[in-house]
DRENTORKOL-3810 file (N, C-alpha, C; in nm, 4 decimals):
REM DRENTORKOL-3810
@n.u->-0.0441; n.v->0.9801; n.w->-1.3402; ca.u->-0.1376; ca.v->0.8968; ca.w->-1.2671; c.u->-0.1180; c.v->0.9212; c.w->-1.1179
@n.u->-0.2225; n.v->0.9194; n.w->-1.0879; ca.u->-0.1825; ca.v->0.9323; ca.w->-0.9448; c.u->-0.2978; c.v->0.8159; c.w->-0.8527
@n.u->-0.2237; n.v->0.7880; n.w->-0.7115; ca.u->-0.3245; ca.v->0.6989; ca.w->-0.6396; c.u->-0.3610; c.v->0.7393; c.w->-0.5186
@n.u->-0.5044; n.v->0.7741; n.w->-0.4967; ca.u->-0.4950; ca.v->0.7781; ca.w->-0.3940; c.u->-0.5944; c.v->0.6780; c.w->-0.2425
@n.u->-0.5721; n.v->0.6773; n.w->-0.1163; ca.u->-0.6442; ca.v->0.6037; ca.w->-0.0335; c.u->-0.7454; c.v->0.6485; c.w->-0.0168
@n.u->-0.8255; n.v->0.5710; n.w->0.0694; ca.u->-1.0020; ca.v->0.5844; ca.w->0.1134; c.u->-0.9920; c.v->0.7267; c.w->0.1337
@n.u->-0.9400; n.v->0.7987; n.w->0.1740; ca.u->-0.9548; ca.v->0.9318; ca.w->0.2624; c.u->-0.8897; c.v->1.0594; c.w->0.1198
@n.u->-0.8172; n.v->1.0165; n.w->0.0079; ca.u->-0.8021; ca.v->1.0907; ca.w->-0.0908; c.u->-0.6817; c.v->1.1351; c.w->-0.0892
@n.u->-0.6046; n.v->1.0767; n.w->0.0377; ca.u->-0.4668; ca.v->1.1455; ca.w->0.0651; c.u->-0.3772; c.v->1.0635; c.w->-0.0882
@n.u->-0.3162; n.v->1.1596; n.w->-0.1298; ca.u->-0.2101; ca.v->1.0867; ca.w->-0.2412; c.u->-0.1227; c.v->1.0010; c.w->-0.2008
@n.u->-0.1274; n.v->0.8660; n.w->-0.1910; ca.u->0.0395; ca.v->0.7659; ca.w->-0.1981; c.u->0.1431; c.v->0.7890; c.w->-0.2603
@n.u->0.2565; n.v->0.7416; n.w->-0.2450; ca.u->0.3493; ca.v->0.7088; ca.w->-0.3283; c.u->0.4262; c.v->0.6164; c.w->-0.3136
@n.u->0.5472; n.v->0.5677; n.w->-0.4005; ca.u->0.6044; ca.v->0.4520; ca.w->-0.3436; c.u->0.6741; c.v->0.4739; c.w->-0.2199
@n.u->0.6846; n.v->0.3846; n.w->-0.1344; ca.u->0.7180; ca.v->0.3512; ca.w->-0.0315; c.u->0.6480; c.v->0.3972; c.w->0.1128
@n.u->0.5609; n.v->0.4430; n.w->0.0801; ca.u->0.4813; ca.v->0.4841; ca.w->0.2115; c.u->0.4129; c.v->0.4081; c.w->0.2848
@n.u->0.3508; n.v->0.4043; n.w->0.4317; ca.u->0.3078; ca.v->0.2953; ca.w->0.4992; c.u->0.1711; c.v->0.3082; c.w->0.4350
@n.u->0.0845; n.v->0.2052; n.w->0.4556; ca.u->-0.0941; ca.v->0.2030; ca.w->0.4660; c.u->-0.0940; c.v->0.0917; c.w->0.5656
@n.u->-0.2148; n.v->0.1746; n.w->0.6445; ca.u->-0.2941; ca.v->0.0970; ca.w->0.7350; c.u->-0.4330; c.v->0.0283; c.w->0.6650
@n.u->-0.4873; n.v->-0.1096; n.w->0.7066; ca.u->-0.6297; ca.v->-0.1653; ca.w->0.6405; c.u->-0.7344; c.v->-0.0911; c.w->0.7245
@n.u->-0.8546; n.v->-0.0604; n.w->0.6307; ca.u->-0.9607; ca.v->0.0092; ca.w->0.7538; c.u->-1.0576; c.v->-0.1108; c.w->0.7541
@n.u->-1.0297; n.v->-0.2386; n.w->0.7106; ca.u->-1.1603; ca.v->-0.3265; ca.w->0.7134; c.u->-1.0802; c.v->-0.4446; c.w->0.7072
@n.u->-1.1427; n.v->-0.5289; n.w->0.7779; ca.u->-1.0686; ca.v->-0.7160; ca.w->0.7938; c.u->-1.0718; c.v->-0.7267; c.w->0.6527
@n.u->-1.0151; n.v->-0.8626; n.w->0.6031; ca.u->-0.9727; ca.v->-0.8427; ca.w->0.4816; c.u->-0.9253; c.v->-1.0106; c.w->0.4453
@n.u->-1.0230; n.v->-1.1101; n.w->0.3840; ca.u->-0.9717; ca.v->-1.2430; ca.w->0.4133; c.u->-0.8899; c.v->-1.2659; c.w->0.2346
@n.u->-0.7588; n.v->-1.2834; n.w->0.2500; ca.u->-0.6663; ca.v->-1.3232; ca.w->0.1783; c.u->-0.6722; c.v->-1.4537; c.w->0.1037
@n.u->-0.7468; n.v->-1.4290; n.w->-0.0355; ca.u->-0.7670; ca.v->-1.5246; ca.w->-0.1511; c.u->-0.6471; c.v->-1.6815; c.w->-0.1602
@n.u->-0.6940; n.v->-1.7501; n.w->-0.1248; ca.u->-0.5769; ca.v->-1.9067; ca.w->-0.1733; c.u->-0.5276; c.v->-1.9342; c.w->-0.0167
@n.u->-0.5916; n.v->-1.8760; n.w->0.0632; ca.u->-0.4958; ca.v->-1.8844; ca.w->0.2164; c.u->-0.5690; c.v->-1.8904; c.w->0.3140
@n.u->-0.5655; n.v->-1.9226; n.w->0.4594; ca.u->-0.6841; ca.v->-1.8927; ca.w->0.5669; c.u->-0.6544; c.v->-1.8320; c.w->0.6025
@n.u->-0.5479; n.v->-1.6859; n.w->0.5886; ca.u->-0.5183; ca.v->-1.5843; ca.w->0.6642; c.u->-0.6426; c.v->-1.4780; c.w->0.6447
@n.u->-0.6899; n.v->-1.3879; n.w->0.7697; ca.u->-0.7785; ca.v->-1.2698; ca.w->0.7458; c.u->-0.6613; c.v->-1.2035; c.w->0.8062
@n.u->-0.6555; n.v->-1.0771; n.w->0.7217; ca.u->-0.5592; ca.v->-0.9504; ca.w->0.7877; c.u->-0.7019; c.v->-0.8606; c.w->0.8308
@n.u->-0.6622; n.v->-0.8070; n.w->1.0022; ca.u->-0.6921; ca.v->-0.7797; ca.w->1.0437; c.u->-0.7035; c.v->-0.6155; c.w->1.0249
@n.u->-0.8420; n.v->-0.4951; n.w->1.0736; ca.u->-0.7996; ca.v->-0.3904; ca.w->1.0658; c.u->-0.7273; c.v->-0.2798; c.w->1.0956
@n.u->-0.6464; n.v->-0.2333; n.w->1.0844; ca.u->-0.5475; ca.v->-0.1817; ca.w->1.1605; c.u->-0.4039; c.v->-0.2433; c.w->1.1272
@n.u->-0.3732; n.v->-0.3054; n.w->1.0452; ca.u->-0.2642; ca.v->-0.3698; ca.w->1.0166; c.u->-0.1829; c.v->-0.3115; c.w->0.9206
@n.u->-0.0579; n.v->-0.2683; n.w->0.9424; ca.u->-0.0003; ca.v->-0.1999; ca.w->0.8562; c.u->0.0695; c.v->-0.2658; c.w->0.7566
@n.u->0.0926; n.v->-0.2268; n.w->0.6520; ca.u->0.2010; ca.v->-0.2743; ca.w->0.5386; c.u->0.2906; c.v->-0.1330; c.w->0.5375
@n.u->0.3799; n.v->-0.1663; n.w->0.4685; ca.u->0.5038; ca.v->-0.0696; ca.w->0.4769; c.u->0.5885; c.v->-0.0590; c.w->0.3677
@n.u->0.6384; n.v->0.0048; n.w->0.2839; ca.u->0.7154; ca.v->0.0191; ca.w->0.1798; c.u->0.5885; c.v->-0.0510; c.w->0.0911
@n.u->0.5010; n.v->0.0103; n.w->0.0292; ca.u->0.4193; ca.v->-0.0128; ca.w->-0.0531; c.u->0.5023; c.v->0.0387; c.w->-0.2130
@n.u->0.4206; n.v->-0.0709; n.w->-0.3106; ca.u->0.4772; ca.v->-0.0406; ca.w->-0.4625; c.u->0.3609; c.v->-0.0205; c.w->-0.5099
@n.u->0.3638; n.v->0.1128; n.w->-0.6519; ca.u->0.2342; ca.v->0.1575; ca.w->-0.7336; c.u->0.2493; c.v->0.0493; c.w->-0.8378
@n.u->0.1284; n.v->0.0109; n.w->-0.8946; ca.u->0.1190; ca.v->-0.0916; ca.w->-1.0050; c.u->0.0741; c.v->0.0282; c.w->-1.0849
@n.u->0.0585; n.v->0.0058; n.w->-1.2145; ca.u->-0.0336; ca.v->0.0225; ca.w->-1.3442; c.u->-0.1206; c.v->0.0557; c.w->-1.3282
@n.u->-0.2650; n.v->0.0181; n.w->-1.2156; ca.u->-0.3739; ca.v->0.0649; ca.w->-1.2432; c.u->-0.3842; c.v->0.1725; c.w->-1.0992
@n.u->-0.4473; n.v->0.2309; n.w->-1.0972; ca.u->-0.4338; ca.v->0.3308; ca.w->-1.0007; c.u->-0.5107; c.v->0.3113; c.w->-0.8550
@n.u->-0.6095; n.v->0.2281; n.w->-0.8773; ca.u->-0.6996; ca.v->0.1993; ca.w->-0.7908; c.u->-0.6291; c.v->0.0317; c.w->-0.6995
@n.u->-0.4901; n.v->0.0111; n.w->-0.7109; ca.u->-0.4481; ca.v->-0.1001; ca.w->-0.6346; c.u->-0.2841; c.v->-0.1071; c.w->-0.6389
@n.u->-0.2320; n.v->-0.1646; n.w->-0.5057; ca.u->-0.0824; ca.v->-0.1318; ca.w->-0.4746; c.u->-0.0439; c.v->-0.2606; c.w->-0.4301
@n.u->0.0753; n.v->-0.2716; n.w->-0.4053; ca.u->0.1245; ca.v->-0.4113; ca.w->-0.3861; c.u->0.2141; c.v->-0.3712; c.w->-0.2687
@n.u->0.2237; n.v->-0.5039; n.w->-0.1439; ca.u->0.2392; ca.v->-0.4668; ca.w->-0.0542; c.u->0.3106; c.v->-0.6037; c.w->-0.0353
@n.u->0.4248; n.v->-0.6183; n.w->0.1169; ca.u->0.4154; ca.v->-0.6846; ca.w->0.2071; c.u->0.3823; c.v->-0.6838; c.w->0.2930
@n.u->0.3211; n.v->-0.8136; n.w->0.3555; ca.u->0.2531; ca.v->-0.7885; ca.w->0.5165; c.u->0.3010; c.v->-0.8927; c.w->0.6152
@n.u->0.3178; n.v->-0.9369; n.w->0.6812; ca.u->0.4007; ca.v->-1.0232; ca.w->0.7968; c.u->0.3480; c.v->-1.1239; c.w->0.7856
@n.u->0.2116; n.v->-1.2009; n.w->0.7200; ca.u->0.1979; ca.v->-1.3086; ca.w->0.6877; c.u->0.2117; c.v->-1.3350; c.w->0.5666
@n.u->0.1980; n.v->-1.2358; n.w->0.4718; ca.u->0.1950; ca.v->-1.2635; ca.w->0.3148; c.u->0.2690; c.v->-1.1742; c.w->0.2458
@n.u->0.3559; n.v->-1.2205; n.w->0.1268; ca.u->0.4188; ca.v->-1.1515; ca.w->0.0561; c.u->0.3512; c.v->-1.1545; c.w->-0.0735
@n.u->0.3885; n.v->-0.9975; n.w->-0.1274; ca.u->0.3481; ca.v->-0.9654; ca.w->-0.2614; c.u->0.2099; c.v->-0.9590; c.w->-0.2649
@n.u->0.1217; n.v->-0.9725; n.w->-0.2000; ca.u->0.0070; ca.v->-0.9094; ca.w->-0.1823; c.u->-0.0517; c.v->-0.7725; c.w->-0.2659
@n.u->-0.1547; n.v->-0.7885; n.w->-0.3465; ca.u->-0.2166; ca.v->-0.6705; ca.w->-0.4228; c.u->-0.3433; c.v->-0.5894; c.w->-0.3462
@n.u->-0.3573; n.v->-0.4964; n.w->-0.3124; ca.u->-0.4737; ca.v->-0.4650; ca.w->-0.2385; c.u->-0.5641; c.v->-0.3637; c.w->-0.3064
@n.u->-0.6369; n.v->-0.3328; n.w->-0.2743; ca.u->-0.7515; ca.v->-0.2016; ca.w->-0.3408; c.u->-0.7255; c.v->-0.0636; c.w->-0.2255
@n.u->-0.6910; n.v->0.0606; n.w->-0.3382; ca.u->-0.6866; ca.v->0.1342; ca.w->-0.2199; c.u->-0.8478; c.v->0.1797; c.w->-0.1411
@n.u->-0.9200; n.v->0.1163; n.w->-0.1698; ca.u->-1.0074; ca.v->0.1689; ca.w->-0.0559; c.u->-1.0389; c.v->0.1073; c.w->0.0488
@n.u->-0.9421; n.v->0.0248; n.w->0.0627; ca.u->-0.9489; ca.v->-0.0735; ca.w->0.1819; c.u->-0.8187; c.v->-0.0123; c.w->0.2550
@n.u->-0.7604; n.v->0.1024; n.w->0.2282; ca.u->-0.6326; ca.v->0.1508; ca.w->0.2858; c.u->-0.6352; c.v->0.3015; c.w->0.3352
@n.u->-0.5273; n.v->0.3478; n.w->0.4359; ca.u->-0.5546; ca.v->0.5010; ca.w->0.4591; c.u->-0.4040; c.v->0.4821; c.w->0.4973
@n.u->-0.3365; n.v->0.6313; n.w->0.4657; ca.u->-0.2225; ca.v->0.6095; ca.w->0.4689; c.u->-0.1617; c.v->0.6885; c.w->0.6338
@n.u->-0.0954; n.v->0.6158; n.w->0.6235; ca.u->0.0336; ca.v->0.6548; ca.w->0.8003; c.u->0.0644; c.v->0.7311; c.w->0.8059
END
């Protein structure tokens, strides 16, 4: 399996992603902004989404096409 971001570049675990689009965070009033990095990213199961921390939210699941990698 492989995953890759908006741009097709391959991820893997632990690599940074940057967001290319604001992004308002389900159960919370946080919007992560674009340009915001996460860092040490984890691959889940499905290929099309990764799990992240971000400085307001932990454990966060995202879609990679809302991502391009660092």
């Amino acid at each position: 399996m492989t995953v890759n971001d908006s741009n097709g570049n391959e991820l893997a675990a632990g690599d940074s992603v940057q967001l290319i689009k604001d992004l308002k965070v389900k159960g919370t009033s946080v919007t992560l902004k674009r340009g915001t990095v996460a860092k040490n990213i984890r691959l889940t199961d499905d290929d099309e989404e990764i799990e992240c921390n971000v400085d307001k939210v932990k454990g966060l699941v995202l879609k990679t096409c809302f991502l391009k990698k660092v």
